[in-house]
Every structure is written in C-alpha cells, then in structure tokens.
TIPAKOL-224566 format. One record per residue (C-alpha): residue number from 1; residue in one letter; z, y, x. Coordinates in pm, 1 decimal. Each point is the difference from the previous one (the first is absolute). Example, Ala and Ser with C-alpha at 12.3 -4.5 7.8 and 13.67 -1.06 7.14 Angstrom:
# residues 2
<pos->1&code->A&up->780.0&north->-450.0&east->1230.0>
<pos->2&code->S&up->-66.0&north->344.0&east->137.0>
***
This chain:
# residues 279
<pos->1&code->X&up->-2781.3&north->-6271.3&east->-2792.6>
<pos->2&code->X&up->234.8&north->-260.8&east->160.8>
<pos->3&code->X&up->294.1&north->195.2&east->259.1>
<pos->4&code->X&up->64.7&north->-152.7&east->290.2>
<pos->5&code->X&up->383.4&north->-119.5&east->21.6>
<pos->6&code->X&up->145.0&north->121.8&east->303.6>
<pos->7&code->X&up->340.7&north->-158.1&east->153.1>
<pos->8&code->X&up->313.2&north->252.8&east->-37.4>
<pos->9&code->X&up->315.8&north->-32.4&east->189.3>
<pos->10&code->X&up->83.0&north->-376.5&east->127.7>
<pos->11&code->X&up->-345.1&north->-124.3&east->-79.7>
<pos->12&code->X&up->-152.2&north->267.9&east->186.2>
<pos->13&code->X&up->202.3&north->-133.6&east->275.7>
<pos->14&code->X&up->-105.1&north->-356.4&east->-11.0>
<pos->15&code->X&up->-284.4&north->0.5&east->-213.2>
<pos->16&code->X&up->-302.9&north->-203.2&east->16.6>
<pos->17&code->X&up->117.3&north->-159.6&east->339.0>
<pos->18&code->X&up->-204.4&north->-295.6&east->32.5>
<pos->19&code->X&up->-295.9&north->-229.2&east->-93.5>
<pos->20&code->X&up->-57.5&north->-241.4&east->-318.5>
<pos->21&code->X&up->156.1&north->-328.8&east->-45.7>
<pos->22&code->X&up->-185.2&north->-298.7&east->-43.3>
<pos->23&code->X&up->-326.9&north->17.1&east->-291.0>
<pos->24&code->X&up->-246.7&north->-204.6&east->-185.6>
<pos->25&code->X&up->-315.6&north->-60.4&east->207.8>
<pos->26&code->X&up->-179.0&north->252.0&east->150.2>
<pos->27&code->X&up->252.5&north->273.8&east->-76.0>
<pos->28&code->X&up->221.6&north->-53.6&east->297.8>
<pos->29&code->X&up->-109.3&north->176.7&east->283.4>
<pos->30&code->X&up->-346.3&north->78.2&east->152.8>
<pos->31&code->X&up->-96.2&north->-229.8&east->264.5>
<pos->32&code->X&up->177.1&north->-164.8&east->332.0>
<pos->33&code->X&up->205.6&north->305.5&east->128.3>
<pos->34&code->X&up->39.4&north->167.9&east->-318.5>
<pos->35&code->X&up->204.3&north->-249.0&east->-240.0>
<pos->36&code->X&up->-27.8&north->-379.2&east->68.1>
<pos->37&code->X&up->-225.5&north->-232.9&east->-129.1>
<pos->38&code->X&up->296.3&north->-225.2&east->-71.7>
<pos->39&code->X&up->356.8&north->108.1&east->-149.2>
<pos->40&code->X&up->277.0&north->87.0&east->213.6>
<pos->41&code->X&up->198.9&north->39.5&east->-309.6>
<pos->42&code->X&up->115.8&north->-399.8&east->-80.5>
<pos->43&code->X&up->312.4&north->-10.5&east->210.3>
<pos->44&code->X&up->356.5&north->63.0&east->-165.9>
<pos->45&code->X&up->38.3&north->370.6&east->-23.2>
<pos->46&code->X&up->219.5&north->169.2&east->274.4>
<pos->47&code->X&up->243.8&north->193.0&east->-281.8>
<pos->48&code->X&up->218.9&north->-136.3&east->-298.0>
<pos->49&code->X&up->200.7&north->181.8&east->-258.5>
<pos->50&code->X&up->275.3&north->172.0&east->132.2>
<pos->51&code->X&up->-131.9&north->86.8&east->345.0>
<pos->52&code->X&up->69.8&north->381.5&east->43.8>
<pos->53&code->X&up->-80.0&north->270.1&east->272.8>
<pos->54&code->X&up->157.7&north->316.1&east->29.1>
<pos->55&code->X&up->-180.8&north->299.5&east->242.5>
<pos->56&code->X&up->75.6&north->288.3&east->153.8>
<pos->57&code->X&up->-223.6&north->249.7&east->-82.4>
<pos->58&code->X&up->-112.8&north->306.1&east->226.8>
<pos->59&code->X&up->-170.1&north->272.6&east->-33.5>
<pos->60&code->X&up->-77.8&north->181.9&east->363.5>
<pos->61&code->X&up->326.3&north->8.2&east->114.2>
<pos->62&code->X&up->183.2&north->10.2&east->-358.7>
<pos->63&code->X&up->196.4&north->-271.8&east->-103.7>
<pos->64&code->X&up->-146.7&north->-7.3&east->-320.7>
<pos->65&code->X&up->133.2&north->-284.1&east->-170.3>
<pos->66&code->X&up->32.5&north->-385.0&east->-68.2>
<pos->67&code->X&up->-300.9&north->-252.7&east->-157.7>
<pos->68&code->X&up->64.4&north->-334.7&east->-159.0>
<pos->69&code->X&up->-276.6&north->-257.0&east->-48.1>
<pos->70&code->X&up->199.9&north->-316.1&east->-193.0>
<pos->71&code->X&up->-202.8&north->-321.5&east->-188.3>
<pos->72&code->X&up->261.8&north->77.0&east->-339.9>
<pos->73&code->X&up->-71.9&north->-343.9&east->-228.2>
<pos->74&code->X&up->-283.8&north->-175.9&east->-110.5>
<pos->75&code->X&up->-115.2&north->133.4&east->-340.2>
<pos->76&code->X&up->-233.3&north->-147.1&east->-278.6>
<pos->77&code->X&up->-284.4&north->306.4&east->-110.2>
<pos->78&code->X&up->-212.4&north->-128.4&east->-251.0>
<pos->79&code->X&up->91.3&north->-372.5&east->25.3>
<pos->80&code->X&up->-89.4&north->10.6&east->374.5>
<pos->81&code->X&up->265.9&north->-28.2&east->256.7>
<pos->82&code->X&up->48.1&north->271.7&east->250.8>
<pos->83&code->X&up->208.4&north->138.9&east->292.8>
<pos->84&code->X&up->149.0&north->358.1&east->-62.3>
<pos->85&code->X&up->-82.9&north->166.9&east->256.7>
<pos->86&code->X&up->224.3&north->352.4&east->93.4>
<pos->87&code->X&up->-35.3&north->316.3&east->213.6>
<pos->88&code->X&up->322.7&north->283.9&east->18.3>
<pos->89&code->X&up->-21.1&north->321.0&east->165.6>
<pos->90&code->X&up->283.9&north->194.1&east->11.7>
<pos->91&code->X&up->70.6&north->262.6&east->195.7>
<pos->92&code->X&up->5.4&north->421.8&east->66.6>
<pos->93&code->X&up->-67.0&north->281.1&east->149.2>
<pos->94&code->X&up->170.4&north->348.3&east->-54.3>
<pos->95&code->X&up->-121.3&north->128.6&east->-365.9>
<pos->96&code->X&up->-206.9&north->-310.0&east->-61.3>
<pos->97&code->X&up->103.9&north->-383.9&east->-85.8>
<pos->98&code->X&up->-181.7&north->-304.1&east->-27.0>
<pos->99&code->X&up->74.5&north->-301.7&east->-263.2>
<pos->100&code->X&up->-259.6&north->-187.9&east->-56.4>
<pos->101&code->X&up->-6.5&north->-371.2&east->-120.2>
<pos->102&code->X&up->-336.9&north->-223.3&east->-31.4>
<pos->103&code->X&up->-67.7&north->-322.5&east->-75.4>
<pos->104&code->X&up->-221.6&north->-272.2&east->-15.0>
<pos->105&code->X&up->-74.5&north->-346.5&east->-191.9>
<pos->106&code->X&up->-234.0&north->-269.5&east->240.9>
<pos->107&code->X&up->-119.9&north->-298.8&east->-175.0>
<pos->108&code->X&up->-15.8&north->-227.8&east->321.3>
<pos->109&code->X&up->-282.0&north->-240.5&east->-130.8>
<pos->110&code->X&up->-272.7&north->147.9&east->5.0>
<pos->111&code->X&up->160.6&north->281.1&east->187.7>
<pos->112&code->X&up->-5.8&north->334.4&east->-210.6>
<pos->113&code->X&up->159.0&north->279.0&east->-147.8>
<pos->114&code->X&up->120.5&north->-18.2&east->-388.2>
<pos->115&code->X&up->197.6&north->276.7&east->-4.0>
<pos->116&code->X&up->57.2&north->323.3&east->207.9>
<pos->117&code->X&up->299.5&north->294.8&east->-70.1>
<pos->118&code->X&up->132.5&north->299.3&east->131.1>
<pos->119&code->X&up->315.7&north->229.3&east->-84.6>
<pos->120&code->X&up->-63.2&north->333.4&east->236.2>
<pos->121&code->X&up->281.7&north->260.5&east->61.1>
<pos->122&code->X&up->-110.9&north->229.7&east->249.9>
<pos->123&code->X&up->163.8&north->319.2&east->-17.0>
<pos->124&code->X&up->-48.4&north->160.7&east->-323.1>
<pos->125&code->X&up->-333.2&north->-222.8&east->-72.7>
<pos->126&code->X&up->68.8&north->-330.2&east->-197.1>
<pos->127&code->X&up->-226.3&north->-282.2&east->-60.4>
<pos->128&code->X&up->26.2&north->-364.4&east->-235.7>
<pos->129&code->X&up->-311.7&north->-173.6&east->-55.2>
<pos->130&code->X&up->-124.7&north->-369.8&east->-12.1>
<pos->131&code->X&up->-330.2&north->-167.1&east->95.2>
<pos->132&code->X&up->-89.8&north->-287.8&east->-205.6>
<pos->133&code->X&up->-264.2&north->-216.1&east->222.2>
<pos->134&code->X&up->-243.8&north->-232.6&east->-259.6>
<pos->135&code->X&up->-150.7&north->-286.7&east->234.2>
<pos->136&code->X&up->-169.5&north->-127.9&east->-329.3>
<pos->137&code->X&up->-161.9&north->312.6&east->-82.3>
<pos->138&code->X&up->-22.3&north->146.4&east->373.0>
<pos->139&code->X&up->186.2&north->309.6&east->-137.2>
<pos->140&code->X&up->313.5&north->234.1&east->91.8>
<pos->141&code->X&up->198.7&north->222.5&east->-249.3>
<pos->142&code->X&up->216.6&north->240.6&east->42.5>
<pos->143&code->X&up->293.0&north->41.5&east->-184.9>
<pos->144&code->X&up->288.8&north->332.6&east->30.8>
<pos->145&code->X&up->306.9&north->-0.5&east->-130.3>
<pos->146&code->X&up->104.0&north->161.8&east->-345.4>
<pos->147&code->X&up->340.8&north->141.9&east->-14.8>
<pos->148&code->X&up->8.4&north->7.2&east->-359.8>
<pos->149&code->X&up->-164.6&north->-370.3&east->-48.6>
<pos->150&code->X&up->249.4&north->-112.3&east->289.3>
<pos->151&code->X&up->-310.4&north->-221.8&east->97.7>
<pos->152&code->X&up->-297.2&north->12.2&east->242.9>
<pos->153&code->X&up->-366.6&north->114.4&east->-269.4>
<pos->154&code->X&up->-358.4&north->-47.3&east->95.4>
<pos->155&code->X&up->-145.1&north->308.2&east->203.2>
<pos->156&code->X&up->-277.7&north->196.9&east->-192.9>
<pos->157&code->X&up->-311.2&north->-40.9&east->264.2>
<pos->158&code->X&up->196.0&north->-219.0&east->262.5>
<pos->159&code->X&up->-96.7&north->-310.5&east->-202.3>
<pos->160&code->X&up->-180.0&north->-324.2&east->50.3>
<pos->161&code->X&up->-111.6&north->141.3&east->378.8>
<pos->162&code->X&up->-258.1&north->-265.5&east->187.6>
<pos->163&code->X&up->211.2&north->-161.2&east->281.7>
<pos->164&code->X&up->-121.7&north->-269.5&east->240.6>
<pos->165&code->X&up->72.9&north->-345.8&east->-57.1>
<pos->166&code->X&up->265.9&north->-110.2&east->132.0>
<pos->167&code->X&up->192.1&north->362.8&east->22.1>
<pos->168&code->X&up->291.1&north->70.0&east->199.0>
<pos->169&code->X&up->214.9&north->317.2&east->41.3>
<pos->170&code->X&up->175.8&north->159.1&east->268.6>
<pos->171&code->X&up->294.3&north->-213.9&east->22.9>
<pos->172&code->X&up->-142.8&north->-315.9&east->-5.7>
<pos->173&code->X&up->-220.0&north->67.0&east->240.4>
<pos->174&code->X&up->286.6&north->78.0&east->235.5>
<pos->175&code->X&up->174.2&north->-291.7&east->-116.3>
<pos->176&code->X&up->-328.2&north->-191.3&east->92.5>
<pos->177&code->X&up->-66.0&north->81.7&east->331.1>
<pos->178&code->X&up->248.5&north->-184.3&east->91.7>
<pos->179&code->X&up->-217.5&north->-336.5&east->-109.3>
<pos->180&code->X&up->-259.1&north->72.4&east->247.1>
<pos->181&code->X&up->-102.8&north->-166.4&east->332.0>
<pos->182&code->X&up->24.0&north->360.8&east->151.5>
<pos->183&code->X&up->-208.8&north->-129.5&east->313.1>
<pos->184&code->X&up->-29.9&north->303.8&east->277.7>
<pos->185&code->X&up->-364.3&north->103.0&east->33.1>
<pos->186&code->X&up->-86.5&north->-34.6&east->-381.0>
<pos->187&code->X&up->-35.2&north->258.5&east->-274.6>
<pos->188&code->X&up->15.6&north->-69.5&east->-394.3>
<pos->189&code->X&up->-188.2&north->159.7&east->-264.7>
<pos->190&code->X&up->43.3&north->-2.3&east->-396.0>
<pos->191&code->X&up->-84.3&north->144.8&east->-272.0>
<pos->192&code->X&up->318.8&north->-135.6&east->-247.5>
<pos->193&code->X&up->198.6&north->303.1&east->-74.9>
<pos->194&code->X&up->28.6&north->77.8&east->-370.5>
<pos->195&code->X&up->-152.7&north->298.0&east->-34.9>
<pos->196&code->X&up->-377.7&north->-8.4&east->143.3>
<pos->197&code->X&up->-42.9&north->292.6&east->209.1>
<pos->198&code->X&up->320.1&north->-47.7&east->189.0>
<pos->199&code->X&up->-193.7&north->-256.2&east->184.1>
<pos->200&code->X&up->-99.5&north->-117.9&east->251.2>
<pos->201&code->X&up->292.8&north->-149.8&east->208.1>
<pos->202&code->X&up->-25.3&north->-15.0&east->340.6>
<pos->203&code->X&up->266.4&north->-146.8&east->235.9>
<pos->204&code->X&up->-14.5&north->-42.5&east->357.7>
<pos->205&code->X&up->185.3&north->-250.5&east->236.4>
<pos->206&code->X&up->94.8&north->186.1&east->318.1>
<pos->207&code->X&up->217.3&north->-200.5&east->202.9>
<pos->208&code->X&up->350.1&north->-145.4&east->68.8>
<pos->209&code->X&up->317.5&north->212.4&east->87.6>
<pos->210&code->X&up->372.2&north->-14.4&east->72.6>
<pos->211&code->X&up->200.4&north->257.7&east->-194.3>
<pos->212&code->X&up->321.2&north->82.4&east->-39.1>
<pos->213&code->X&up->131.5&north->146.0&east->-357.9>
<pos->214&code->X&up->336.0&north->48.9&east->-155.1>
<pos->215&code->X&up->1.7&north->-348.5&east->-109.5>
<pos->216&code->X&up->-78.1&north->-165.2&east->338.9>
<pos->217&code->X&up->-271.3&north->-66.2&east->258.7>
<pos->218&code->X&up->-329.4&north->-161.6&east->-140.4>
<pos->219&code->X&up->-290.7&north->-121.6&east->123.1>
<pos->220&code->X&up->-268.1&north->109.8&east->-197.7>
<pos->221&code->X&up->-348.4&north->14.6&east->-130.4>
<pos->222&code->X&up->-165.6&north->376.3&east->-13.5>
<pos->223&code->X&up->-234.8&north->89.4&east->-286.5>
<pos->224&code->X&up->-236.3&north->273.2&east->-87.6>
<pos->225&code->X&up->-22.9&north->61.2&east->-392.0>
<pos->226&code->X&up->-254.4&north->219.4&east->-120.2>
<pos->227&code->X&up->-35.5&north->108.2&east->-332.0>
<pos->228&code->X&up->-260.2&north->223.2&east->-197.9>
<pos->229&code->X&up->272.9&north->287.6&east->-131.0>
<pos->230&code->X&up->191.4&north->245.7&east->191.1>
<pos->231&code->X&up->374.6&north->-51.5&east->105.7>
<pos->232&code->X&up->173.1&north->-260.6&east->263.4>
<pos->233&code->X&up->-304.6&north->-231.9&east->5.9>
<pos->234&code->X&up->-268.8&north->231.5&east->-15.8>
<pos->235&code->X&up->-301.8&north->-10.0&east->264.5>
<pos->236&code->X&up->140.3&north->309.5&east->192.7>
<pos->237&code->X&up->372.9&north->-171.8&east->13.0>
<pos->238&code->X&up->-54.1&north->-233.1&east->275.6>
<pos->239&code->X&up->302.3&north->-188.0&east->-144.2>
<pos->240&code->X&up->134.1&north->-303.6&east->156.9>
<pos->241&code->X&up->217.7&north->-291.5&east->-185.6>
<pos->242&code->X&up->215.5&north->-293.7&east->191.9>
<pos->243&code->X&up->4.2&north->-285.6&east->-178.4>
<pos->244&code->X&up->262.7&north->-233.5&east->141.8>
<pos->245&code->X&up->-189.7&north->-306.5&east->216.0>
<pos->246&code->X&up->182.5&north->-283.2&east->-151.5>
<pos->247&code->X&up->8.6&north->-187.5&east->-322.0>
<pos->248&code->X&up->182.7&north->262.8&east->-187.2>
<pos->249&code->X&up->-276.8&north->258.4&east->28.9>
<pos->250&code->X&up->260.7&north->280.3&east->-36.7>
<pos->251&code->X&up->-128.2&north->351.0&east->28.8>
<pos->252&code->X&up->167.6&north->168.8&east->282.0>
<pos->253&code->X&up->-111.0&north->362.0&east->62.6>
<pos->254&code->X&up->-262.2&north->186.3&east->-166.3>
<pos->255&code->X&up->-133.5&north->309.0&east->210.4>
<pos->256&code->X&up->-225.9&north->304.3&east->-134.6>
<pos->257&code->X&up->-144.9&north->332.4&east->150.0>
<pos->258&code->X&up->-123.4&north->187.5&east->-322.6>
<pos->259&code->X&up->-73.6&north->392.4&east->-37.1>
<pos->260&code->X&up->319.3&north->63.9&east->-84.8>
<pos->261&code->X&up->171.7&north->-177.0&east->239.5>
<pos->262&code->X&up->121.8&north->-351.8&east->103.3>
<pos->263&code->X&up->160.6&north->-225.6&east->-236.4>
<pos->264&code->X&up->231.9&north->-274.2&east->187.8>
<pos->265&code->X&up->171.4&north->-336.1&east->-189.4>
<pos->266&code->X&up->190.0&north->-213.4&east->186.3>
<pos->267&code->X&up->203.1&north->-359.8&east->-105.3>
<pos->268&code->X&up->341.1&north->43.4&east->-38.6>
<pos->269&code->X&up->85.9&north->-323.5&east->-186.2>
<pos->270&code->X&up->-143.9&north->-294.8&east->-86.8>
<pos->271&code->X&up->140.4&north->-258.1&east->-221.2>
<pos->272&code->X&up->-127.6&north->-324.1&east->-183.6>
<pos->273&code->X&up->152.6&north->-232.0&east->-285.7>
<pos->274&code->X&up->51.0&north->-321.3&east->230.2>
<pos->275&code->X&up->26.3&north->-223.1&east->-264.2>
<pos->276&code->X&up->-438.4&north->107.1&east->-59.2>
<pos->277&code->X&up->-24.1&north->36.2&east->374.1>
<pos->278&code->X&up->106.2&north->-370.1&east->56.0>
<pos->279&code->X&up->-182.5&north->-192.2&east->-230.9>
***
C-alpha cells in the first residue's frame, strides 16, 4: 500500500502553499470562481535566478531561527530546462536543531515539477531522498540516498506512483503563487500536487493589508491556503500569507495558529539580481 509523504521540517513550514499553474484543457480549475477559464499564467514571471529571501522564523514567542527561499540557477533535468528552486531552515531551540535544505526543479513550459529533493537534519533524525516526477509516464519515484553507493537508488515500493498530470510539489507551488491574478473575493482549487491524496488545494483570497516586517512596510495581498494534511496549512490552522501587492509578488509574512502553537515568519531581506530584474 502506497504511504502518504508528509512534509518534515522547512517543508512542513511552507508546504503545499498554493494552487496549480497553468494546464492542458479542462485540467485547470473547476469553473468561474474556482480556476479561470483562461490562463493567468502568460505574463513574464515575477522571480529570476538569483532573487533570495531570508525570514525570521518564530515559534510563539521563540526566536527560532532564519529561512531562505533563493531561485539558485537554471538547470537542464532530462534535456528540459528548469529553475532550481531552494528552501533553508536553520535554526534552534535548547537540545534540538534544525538544518534542513530542499529543493526543487520547475520546467516553466508547460509548468511542472521534474525533480523534487530534500536533505533533513532535525535533531538526531536525518533524511536524503529524491523524487523523480515522469510527465510521460504520469509517474513519481522515490529515490534515498546510499552511503556506500555515494548515489541516490530506486525505493523498493515507492516506485512508479500515479501522479496527476501536470504535477507540482511544494516549492513550486509557492514559487507559483506568485503568477496569479490573486483577485480579493476569489478562491482556487486544484488537484496538481504530486502525490494524489495530498489533494485537493484550496486557496482563498481575503483581502488587502498594510504590514510592516523587518524588511519594510508593504502593502499586501492576504491569502488563506488550505491543504488536506496536518501542519501550518492544515484546515484547523487558520493560517494567513501576505503576498506583497506589486509586481514582485514577494511573500511578506506568513501567520499560523496550530495545536501546538503559533508559528510566525517575517521578511527580513529581500534582494534581486538587477541585471534579470531589468531586462
């Protein structure tokens, strides 16, 4: 029987943010309020490789540490071009520390997932494992990593999973919610995650609000995300994320009430590789 993956340390932070990104007919949202009939998706995307943000993250009170989201390179997976993608979480609380590094490969046309890794160091658990997404074959395999190969092998049942077409994971979704018309009043649903039963997708557009953060004061745009797992998203979160109301689309703040408390990221820096910025 097929385990459901469930988002560890940084992921579980950010995971599964937003809705899908632009699809072949009839797969991209479900009617007039819920996806578009046409695709918000064709304009120039709002991020280019080297854009970085760093976060503080809190945890109640508890400083708990920093978060970097940064667009690394643009890589070539399988012949087809893609934008590495990259999430850091560092930081600690006494007898426990967090370093945890995942990453992401988006092939921008059609927009989709090729390749999806994490390297988890959470206390004393470790993780290193690979998805490998198969738009031909509509598949996902995991891989682990072998000390003694020094390489990432095949999982034994994790193999050749069904995924929907189209598949995304968690960090290009929250890469891709910055493409949308985010229009007050409307809410999103999809069903393009990579592994089935983490969907749907649901993601509501609350309203407009001026915040001020570490990094500055932003006028923003407030969203709802609501996700079918337990953690920061979850349906009994109530989480809220600002999305910056400009053309950058820079996330802001990301607010969460969860049973174990609230979980609190705030902009502290923001930077961009002008010579991309300008063209």
């Amino acid at each position: 029987m097929r385990s459901r993956y469930q988002p560890r340390g940084a992921v579980l932070c950010l995971a599964l943010l937003v809705p899908s990104i632009s699809a072949p007919s009839g797969a991209f949202g479900q009617g007039d309020e819920r996806g578009a009939a046409d695709d918000p998706f064709s304009e120039s995307w709002p991020f280019e490789v080297g854009e970085t943000s760093e976060y503080a993250v809190l945890f109640g009170p508890v400083n708990f540490g920093r978060m970097h989201l940064q667009v690394e390179a643009q890589d070539t997976i399988r012949g087809t071009h893609a934008y590495r993608l990259s999430m850091r979480m560092k930081g600690s609380i006494p007898f426990y520390k967090v370093d945890d590094r995942t990453v992401s490969w988006l092939a921008p046309d059609p927009y989709r997932s090729l390749r999806f890794e994490e390297n988890l160091r959470q206390g004393g658990y470790r993780r290193q494992r690979r998805w490998e997404l198969d738009h031909e074959a509509l598949t996902a395999t995991r891989h682990d990593w072998n000390e003694e190969a020094e390489a990432y092998l095949p999982h034994r049942r994790q193999r050749d999973l069904p995924m929907p077409e189209g598949a995304l994971d968690e960090i290009s979704y929250l890469y891709l919610i910055r493409t949308l018309p985010l229009e007050v009043g409307r809410t999103y649903e999809f069903e393009r995650y990579f592994e089935e039963d983490g969907n749907p997708v649901v993601v509501e557009v609350l309203r407009r609000e001026r915040v001020r953060v570490p990094a500055g004061t932003f006028n923003t745009i407030v969203l709802r995300p609501i996700i079918q797992t337990d953690g920061l998203f979850g349906e009994d979160g109530q989480a809220e994320v600002f999305i910056s109301d400009d053309d950058r689309r820079v996330i802001v703040q990301i607010k969460s009430r969860m049973k174990r408390g609230r979980v609190n990221m705030y902009l502290r820096d923001f930077e961009r590789n002008e010579a991309e910025a300008d063209r």
